[in-house]
C-alpha positions in Angstrom: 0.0 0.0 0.0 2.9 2.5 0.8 4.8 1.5 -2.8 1.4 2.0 -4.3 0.6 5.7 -2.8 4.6 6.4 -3.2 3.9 5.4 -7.0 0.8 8.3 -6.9 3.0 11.2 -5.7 5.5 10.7 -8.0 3.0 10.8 -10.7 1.3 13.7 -9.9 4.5 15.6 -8.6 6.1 15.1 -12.2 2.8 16.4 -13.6 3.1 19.5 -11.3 7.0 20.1 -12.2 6.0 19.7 -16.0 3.9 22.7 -15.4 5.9 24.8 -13.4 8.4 24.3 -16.4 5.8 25.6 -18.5 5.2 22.6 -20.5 1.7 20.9 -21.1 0.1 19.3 -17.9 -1.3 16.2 -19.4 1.2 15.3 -22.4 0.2 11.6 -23.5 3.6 11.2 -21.5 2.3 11.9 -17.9 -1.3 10.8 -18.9 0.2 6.9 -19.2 2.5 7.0 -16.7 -0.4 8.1 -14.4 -2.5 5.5 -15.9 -0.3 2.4 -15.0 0.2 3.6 -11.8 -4.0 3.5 -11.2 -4.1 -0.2 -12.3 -5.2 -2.5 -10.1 -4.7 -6.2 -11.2 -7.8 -8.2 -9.9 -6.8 -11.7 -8.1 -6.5 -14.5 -9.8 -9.5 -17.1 -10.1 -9.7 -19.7 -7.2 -9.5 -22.9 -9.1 -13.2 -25.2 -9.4 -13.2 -27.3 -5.7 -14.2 -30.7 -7.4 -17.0 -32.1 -6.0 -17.0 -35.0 -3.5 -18.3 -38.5 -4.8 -21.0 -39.1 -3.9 -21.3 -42.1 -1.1 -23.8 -44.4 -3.1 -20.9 -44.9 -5.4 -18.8 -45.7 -2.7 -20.5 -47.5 -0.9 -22.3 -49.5 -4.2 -19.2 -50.2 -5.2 -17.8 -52.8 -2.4 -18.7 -56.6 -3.1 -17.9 -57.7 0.3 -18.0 -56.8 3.8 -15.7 -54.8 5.8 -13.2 -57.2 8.5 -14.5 -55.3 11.2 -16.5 -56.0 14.4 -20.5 -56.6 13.3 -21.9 -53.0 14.2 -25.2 -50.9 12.7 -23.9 -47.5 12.8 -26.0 -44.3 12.5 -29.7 -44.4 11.6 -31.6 -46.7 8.9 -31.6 -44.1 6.7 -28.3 -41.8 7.2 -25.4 -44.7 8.1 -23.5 -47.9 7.1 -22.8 -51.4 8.6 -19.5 -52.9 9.8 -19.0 -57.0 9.9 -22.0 -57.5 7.2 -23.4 -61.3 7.3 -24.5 -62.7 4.0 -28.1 -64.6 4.2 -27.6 -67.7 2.5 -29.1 -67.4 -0.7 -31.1 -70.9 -0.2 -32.0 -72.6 3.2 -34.5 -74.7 4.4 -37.0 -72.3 4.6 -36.1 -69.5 2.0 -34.9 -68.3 -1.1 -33.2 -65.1 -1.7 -34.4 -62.6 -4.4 -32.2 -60.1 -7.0 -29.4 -61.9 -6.8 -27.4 -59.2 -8.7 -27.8 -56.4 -6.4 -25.7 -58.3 -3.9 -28.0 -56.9 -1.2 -28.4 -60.0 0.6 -26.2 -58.8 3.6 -27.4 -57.5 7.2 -26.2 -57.7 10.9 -26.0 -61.3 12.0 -29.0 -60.1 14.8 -30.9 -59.7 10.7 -29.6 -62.6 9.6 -30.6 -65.0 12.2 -34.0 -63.2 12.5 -34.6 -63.9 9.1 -33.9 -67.5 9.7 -36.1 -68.1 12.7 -38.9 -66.6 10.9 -39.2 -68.5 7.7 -38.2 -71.9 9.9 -41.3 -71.0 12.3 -43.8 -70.1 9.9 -42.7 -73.5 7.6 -43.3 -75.3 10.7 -46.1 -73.8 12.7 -48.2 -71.9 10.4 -47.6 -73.9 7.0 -46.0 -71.2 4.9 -44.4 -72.4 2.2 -41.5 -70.3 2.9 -40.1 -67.1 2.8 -39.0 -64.9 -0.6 -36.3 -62.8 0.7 -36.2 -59.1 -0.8 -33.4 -56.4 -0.3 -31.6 -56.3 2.9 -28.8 -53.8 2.3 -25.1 -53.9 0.7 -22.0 -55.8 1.9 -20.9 -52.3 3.6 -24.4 -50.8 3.9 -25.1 -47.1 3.2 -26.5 -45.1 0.6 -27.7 -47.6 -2.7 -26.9 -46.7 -6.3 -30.7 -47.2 -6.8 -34.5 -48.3 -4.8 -34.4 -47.3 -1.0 -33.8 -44.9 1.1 -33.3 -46.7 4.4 -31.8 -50.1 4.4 -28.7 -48.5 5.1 -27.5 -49.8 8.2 -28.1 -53.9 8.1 -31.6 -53.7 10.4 -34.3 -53.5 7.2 -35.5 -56.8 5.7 -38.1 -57.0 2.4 -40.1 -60.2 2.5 -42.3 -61.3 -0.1 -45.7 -61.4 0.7 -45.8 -64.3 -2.5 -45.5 -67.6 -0.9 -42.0 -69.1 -1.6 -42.6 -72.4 -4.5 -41.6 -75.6 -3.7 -38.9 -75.3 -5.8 -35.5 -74.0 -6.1 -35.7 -71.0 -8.5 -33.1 -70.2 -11.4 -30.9 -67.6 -11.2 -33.2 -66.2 -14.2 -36.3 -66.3 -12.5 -35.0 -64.6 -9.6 -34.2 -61.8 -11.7 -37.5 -61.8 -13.4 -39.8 -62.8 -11.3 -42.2 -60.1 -10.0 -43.8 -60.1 -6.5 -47.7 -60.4 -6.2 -49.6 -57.1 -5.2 -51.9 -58.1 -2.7 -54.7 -55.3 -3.3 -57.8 -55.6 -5.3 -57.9 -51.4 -5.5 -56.3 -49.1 -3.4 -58.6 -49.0 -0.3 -58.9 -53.1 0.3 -56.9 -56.3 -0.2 -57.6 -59.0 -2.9 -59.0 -61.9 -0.7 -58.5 -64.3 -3.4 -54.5 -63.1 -2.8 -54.2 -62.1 0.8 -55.4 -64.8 3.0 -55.5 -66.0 6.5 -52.1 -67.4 6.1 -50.8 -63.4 5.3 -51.8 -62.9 8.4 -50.4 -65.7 10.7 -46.8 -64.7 8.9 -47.2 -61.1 9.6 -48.4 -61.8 12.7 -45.4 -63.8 13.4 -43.0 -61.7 11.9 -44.5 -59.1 15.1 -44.0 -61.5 17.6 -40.5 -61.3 17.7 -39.1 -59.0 20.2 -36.1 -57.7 18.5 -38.8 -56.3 15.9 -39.7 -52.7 16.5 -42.3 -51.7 13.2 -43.5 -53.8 10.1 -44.5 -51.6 6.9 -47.3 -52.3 4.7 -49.3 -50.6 2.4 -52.3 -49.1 4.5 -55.0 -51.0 2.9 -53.1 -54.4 4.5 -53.0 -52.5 7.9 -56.6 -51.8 7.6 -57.3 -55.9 6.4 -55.0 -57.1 9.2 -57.1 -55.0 11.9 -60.5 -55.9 10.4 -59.5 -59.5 10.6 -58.6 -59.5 14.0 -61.8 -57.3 14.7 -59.5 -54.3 16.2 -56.8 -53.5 17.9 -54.6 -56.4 19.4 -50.9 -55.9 20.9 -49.2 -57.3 18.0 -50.8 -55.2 15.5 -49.1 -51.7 17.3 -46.4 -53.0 15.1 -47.8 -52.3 11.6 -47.3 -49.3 10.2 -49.4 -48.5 7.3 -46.6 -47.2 4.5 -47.4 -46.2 1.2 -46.6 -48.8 -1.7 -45.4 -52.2 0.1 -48.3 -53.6 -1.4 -46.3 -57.2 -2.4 -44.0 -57.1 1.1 -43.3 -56.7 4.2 -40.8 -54.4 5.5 -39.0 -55.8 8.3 -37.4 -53.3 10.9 -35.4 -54.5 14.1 -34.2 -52.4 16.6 -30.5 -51.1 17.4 -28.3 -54.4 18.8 -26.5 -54.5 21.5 -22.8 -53.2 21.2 -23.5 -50.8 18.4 -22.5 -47.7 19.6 -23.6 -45.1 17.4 -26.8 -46.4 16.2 -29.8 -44.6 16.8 -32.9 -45.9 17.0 -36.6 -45.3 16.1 -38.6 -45.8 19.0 -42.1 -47.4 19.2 -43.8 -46.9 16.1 -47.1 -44.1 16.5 -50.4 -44.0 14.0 -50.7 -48.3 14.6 -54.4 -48.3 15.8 -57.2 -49.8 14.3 -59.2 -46.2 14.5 -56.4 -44.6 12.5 -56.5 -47.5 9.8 -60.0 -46.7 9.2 -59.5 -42.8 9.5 -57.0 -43.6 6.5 -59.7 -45.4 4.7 -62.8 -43.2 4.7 -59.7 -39.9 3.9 -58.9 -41.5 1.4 -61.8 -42.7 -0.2 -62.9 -39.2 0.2 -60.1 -37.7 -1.6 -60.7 -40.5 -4.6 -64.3 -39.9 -5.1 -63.7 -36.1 -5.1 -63.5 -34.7 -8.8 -60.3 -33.5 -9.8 -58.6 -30.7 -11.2 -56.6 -30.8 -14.1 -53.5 -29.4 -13.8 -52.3 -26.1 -15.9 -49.5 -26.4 -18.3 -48.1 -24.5 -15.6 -47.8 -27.2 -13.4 -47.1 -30.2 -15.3 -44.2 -28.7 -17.0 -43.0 -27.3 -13.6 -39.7 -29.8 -12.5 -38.8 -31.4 -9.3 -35.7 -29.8 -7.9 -33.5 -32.6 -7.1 -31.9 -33.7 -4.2 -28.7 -33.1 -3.3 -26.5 -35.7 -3.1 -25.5 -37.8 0.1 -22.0 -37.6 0.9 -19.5 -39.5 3.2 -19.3 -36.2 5.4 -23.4 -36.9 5.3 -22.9 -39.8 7.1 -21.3 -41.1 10.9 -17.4 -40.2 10.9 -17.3 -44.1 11.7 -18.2 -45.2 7.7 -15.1 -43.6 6.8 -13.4 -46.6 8.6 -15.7 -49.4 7.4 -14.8 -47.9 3.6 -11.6 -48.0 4.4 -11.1 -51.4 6.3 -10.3 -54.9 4.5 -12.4 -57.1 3.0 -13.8 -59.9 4.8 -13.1 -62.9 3.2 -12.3 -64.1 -0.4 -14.7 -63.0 -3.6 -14.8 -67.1 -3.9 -16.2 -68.1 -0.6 -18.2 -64.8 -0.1 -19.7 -63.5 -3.1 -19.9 -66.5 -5.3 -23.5 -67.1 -5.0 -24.3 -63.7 -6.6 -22.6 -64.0 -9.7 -24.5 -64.8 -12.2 -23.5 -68.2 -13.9 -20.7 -68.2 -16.8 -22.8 -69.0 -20.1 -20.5 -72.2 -21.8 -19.5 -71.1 -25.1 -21.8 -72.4 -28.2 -18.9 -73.2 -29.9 -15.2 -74.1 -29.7 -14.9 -70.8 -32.5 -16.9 -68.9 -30.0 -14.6 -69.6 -27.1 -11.4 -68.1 -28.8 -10.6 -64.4 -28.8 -10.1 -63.2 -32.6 -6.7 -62.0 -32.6 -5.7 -58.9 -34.4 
């Protein structure tokens, strides 16, 4: 700042000498020199920040589980798991679905819950057995795609279709779509959802590690209506919007998982709120509606930002960071999908250029 004033008073006192001399004031001479010293060069642009990955593709991208201590850390919808436990993809009671998503992975307190309740409704209710949906990824967190919880190995999807008595292909459990079990969307299709749907749910309740089951409201309403109101179990079920072909299975925070945070008992569950939900709603159907302006329809969603590691418990940093447990052959070889043989001997060999 002194250089730059020092600079100034030079200028101007060469100007006011020039005059005293008697020569012009403002020759080009003086008018540049005093022009320089008035520039002022702006600071250079701070370079782009790049922007941080976001923690579905880190977290989508691990095949197996981290060599840590099995712990659910965060909440189901904000965290990750440590010491994942692969559900068998067949047992004696179940099959697991989507193989490809590799999402057959939860705390062991998941795992063996899942277990117990396809052996006890095989054996005391006569369910065929259990369809095993999503449970979360190897590491948990944030998925490339589908939910939004899941994300911390305590969330279990079971079919609501009874398992065949058959061991599926890998093909059909790629293709094979659930059964809805509604008739419209106020009431369930009693040719689909029968007294057995409601022994397994009921089951599924019973357990005391299980804090809330999720199913689409028109189920809650069917399973309160069949019971002929309220009953203890049935504070359980939660009526959630869509899980019209499952049940979503959440257990509460294990023991020695620091950092987990739970939900608490689950609120809404009465019988009296399931058929407040029904006459609102068919209400709100029956009403005529208003079509929307081009306004409106044109008008986009702003999107979410994306979740980020620094989104999620300081502890994920470690499980992304720790080693894998055990060997791609002895971990992850039941969801790779099977090598296709070769049609030909020709079709085996790479051409070579």
């Amino acid at each position: 700042m002194r250089a730059f004033l020092l600079t100034r008073l030079v200028a101007a006192g060469a100007i006011v000498v020039s005059c005293a001399a008697g020569t012009a004031a403002f020759t080009p001479a003086a008018i540049a020199q005093t022009a320089v010293a008035d520039v002022i060069v702006p600071p250079a642009p701070k370079p782009a920040v790049p922007k941080p990955t976001p923690a579905k593709q880190l977290f989508g991208s691990k095949d197996r589980p981290a060599d840590l201590k099995p712990r659910a850390i965060g909440f189901y919808s904000r965290g990750c798991l440590a010491g994942g436990q692969a559900l068998p993809i067949d047992g004696p009671a179940w099959q697991a679905m989507r193989l490809s998503r590799n999402r057959n992975w939860g705390h062991p307190n998941l795992i063996k819950l899942i277990e117990r309740l396809a052996t006890d409704a095989k054996r005391e209710d006569d369910w065929p057995g259990l369809l095993v949906g999503d449970l979360t990824q190897p590491r948990g967190g944030p998925m490339l795609s589908g939910h939004a919880s899941h994300q911390i190995g305590l969330d279990a999807d079971i079919w609501l279709t009874p398992m065949p008595d058959r061991r599926l292909s890998w093909a059909e459990r790629e293709t094979t779509s659930a059964v809805s079990m509604l008739a419209d969307t106020l009431s369930v299709d009693p040719k689909v959802f029968t007294t057995k749907h409601v022994k397994l749910i009921q089951r599924a309740a019973s357990y005391p590690e299980v804090e809330r089951i999720g199913v689409n409201p028109a189920i809650k309403l069917a399973l309160c209506r069949a019971e002929g109101g309220d009953k203890p179990w049935l504070q359980k079920i939660q009526g959630w919007p869509g899980h019209h072909y499952h049940m979503h299975i959440r257990i509460k925070c294990p023991e020695n998982s620091d950092g987990c945070t739970g939900q608490g008992p689950p609120t809404h569950t009465s019988c009296a709120h399931a058929e407040k939900w029904y006459r609102d709603t068919k209400a709100w159907l029956e009403q005529p509606k208003k079509p929307k302006s081009k306004t409106e329809a044109k008008k986009p969603s702003k999107p979410k930002p994306e979740v980020t590691l620094t989104d999620l418990p300081n502890a994920c940093e470690d499980v992304l960071a720790a080693a894998s447990a055990g060997s791609p052959k002895n971990q992850i070889e039941h969801v790779l999908a099977p090598a296709r043989k070769p049609v030909s001997r020709a079709a085996a060999v790479s051409p070579t250029r």
